[in-house]
C-alpha positions as CSV (number, residue, x, y, z in Angstrom):
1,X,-49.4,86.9,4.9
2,X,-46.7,88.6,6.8
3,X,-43.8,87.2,9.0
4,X,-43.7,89.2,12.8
5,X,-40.5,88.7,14.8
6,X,-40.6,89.6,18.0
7,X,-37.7,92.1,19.4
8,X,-35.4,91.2,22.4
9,X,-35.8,92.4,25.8
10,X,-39.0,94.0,27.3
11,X,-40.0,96.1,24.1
12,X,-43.7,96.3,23.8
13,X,-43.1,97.4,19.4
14,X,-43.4,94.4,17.1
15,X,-41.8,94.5,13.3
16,X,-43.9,93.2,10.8
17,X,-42.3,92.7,7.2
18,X,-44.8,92.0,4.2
19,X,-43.7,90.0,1.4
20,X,-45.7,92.3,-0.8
21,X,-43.7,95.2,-0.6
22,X,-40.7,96.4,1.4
23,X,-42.7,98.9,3.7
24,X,-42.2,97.9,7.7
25,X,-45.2,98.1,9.9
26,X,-44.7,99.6,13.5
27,X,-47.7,97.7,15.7
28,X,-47.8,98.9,19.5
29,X,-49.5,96.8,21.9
30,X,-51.8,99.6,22.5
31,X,-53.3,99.7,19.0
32,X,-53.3,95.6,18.8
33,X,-55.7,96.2,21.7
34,X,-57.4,99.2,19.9
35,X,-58.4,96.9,16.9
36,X,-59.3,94.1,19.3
37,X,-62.0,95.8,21.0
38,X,-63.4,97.9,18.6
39,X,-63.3,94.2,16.2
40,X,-65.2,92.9,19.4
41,X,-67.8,95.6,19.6
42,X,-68.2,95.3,15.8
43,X,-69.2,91.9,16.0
44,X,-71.6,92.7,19.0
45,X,-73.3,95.0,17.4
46,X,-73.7,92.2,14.5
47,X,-75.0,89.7,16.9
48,X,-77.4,92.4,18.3
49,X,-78.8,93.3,15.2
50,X,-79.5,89.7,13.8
51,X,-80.8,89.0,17.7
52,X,-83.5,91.8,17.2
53,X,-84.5,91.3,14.0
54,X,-85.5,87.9,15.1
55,X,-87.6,89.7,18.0
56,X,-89.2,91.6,15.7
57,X,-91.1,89.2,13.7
């Protein structure tokens, strides 16, 4: 897994370090939310689908 420290003051930028390799990962709140919701309508459209194939039979 990987380790996130969170920066001093009012910065919205977290640093996330990955104990695989030595590569930093810049994460905004912005695209945090960006994964959220599209990670939430994914699994919307999941529960829809298995909902109407139910309905179908």
């Amino acid at each position: 897994m990987s380790v996130e420290e969170k920066i001093p003051g009012d910065s919205e930028i977290k640093l996330e370090l990955s104990k695989n390799s030595d590569d930093i990962e810049i994460e905004t709140k912005t695209s945090f939310w960006n994964v959220f919701k599209w990670s939430m309508y994914d699994l919307a459209n999941t529960i829809y689908s298995m909902v109407n194939c139910l309905i179908d039979y």
